[in-house]
N, C-alpha and C positions, 0 to 999 in steps of 0.2 A: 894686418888685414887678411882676413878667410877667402882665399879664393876656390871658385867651382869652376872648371871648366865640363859644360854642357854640350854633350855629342858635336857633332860638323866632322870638318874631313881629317884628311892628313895634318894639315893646317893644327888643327887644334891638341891633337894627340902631342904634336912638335911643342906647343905652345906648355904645356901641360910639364915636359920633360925640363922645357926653359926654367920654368917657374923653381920647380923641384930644386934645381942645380942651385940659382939665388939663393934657396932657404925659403922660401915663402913658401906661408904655410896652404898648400893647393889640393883640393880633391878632386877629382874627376866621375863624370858618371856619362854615360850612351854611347859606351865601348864596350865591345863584346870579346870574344874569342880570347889571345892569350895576351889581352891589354889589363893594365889597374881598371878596375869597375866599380861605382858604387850601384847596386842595386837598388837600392833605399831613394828615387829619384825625388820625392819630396821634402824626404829627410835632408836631400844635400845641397838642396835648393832654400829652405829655410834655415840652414846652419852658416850658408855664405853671404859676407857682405859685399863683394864682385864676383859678376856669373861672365862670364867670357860664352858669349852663345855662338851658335855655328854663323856660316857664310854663305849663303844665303839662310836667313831663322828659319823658315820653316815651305813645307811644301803644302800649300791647303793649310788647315787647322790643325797641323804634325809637326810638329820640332823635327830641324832635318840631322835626322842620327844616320847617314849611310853604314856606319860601323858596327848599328845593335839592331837586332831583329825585332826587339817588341818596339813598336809604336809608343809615342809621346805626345801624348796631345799637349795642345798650348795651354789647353785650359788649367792641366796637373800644374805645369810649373808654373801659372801667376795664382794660383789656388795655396800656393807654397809660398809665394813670394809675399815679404813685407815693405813696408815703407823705410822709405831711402837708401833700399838698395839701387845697386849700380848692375845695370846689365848693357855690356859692350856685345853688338853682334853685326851684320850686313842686311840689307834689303829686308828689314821690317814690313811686314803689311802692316794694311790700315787694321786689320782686327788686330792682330800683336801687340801692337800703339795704344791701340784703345783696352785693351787687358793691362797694360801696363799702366796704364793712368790709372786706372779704377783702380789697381794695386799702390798706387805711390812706388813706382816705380821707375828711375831713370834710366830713359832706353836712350842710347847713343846710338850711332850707325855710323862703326869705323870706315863704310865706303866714303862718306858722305865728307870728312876732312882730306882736304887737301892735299897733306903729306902722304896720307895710307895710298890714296889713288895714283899719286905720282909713283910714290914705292911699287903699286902693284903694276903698275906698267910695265918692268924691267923680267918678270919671270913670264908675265904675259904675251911680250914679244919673242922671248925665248922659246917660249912653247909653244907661238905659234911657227917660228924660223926650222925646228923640231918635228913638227906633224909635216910641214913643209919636206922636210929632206925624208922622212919614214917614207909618204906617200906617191911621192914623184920615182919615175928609173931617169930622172938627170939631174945635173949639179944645181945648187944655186948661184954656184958662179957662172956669171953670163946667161942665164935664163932672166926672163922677160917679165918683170911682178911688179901687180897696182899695188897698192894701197890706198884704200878709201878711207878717208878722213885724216885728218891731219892736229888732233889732241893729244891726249898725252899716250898714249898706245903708239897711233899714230907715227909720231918725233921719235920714239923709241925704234922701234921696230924699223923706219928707215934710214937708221945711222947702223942699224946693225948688219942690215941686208945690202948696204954701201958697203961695209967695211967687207963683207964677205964677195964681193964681186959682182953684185947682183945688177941688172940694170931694172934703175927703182922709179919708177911712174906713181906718182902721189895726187889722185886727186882733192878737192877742196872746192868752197863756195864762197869763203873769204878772198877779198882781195889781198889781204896784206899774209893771207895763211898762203898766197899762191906764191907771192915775194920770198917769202921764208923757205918755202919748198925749193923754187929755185936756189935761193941762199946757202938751201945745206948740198946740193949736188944732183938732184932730182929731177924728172921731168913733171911739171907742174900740169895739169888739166883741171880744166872748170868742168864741175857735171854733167854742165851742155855740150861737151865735146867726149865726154868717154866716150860715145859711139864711135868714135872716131879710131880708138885704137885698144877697144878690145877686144880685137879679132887677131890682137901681136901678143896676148898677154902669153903664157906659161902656168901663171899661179895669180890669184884676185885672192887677198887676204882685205877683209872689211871688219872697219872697228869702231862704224857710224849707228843707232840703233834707228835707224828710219829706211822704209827699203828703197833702194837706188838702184840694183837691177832688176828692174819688173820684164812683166809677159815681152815689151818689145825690146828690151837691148838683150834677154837671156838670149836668144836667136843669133845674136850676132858673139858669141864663145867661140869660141874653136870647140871641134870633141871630147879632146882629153885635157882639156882645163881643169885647173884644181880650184874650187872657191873653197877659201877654211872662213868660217863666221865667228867673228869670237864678240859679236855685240849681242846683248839682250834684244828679245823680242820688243817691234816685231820685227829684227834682223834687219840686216841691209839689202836681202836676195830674197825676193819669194818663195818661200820654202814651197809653197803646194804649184807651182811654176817652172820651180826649177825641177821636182820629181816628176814632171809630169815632161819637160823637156831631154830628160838623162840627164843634168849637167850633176858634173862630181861635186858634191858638197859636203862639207865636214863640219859640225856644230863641235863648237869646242869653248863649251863655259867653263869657267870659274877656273882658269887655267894654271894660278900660279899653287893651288892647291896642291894641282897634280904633275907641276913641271917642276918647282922647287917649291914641295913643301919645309923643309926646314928656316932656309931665307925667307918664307914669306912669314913664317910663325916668329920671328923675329924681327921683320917689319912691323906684323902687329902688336907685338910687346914694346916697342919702340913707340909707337903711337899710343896704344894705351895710356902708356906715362900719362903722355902728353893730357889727353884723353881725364885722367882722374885729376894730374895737378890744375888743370886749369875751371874740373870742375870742385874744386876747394878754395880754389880763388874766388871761385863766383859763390861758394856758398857758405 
C-alpha cells in the first residue's frame, strides 16, 4: 500500500518516520523547512492509496499544514483524489465530507473511534497536569483542582492528579459518574453545587465542550485562578466573560500533538491498523 502522509502537526511528521522504519512505502508532503517535502501536492495525492490527513483537516476551506507556508486548499487535494482511496484524518467538516463523496472517497475520522479517543486521553491529561505546573508559582501537590467532566479526559487526568497529591474535586451531572468519582478518591460535585466551592479552587481544568462557567459563577474565582480549557468550542467558560472579568484562561487544544507528539503518532498508527483491516472486512 502507497501511503501519503498530508501536512498536520508534530503528530504526523512522527507518523511519517513510524511508517519509513516499517518499510512501508510512505511519502510525505505540507512540510517545510529542513523536513522530507513533496512539492508536487497533487502529484502525491493521486499516486497514494492511504492519505493520513492532519488533526483537525482543515481550517476554513485550507488543509491544516502549520508546518508549510503555502496554503492548501481542500479543493486541490479531492481535485487529485480518486475512487476508493482511503483518507484517515480528525474533525472533518461538512464541506470535506461532501468533497470527499463527490470523489469516492473514504473519509474516516480517527477522533471518532473509540480506541483513538481513549488513547488520546492519556498525553492530553499530561499536557494539561504540564501547562498546570509551567503556569502556577505552587506545587500540585496539595493545591486545590476541579475538574469538570468526568469522560474519558476526565478519568484520566484525575487518577493522575491523585497520584501526584493533588486534592481533586470532580464535578458531573450523572448520578452513577458522581458514584465513580467518589469511588476513585475524589470529591464529587453536581453542577448545581460548583458555586459552592469554587472560590477553594487553585487550578479548574475543563474537559466538558458546553459552558459551565458563565457570567454568574466566573464572579465567584478567586484572583489568581488558573482555568486551562482543553474542550472544543463553545468551551466550558465564556471566553468573552471570562476576558472581560480578568480570569487566567489558557486554551489549550489538540494537546497530545504538542505534549507527546511521538506517543500520540503511534496511537494513530495503532488505530489505523485497525481503521483499514476492518475496512477490508467490510469491503
Amino acid at each position: 500500500m502507497r501511503y501519503l502522509i498530508l501536512g498536520g502537526d508534530e503528530r504526523n511528521f512522527y507518523l511519517y518516520k513510524l511508517l519509513k522504519d516499517e518499510g512501508a512505502d510512505v511519502q510525505m508532503t505540507g512540510f517545510d523547512h529542513e523536513r522530507e517535502n513533496l512539492t508536487e501536492v497533487s502529484a502525491a495525492v493521486a499516486a497514494a492509496e492511504i492519505i493520513m490527513a492532519p488533526i483537525p483537516f482543515s481550517k476554513g476551506q485550507i488543509v491544516n499544514t502549520p508546518f508549510h507556508q503555502a496554503e492548501i486548499p481542500m479543493k486541490e487535494i479531492f481535485s487529485a483524489a480518486h475512487p476508493n482511496q482511503i483518507m484517515i484524518g480528525g474533525r472533518f467538516s461538512h464541506d470535506a465530507l461532501q468533497f470527499a463523496k463527490e470523489a469516492g472517497v473514504q473519509a474516516f475520522d480517527i477522533l471518532e473511534q473509540e480506541e483513538m479517543a481513549v488513547l488520546n486521553a492519556i498525553p492530553t491529561a499530561e499536557g494539561a497536569v504540564q501547562i498546570a505546573m509551567e503556569n502556577t508559582k505552587i506545587t500540585i501537590h496539595d493545591s486545590h483542582i476541579l475538574v469538570m467532566g468526568f469522560g474519558r479526559i476526565g478519568k484520566i487526568l484525575s487518577k493522575i492528579l491523585l497520584g501526584i497529591g493533588a486534592k481533586v474535586s470532580v464535578s458531573a451531572r450523572k448520578g452513577d459518574d458522581l458514584a465513580f468519582i467518589r469511588a476513585f478518591g475524589c470529591r464529587a460535585v453536581s453542577y448545581e453545587k460548583l458555586p459552592d466551592i469554587l472560590g477553594q479552587m487553585d487550578i479548574i481544568i475543563n474537559t466538558v465542550p458546553n459552558v459551565i462557567l458563565d457570567k454568574s459563577k466566573l464572579g465567584l474565582l478567586r484572583p489568581d485562578v488558573l482555568v486551562i480549557e482543553l474542550a472544543s468550542k463553545p468551551f466550558g467558560i465564556d471566553a468573552v466573560e471570562s476576558r472581560k472579568a480578568g480570569v487566567n484562561v489558557l486554551f489549550a487544544p489538540s494537546l497530545p500533538g504538542k505534549a507527546a507528539p511521538l506517543t500520540a503518532a503511534r496511537y494513530i498508527r495503532q488505530t489505523m491498523e485497525n481503521i483499514l483491516r476492518e475496512a477490508r472486512e467490510a469491503g
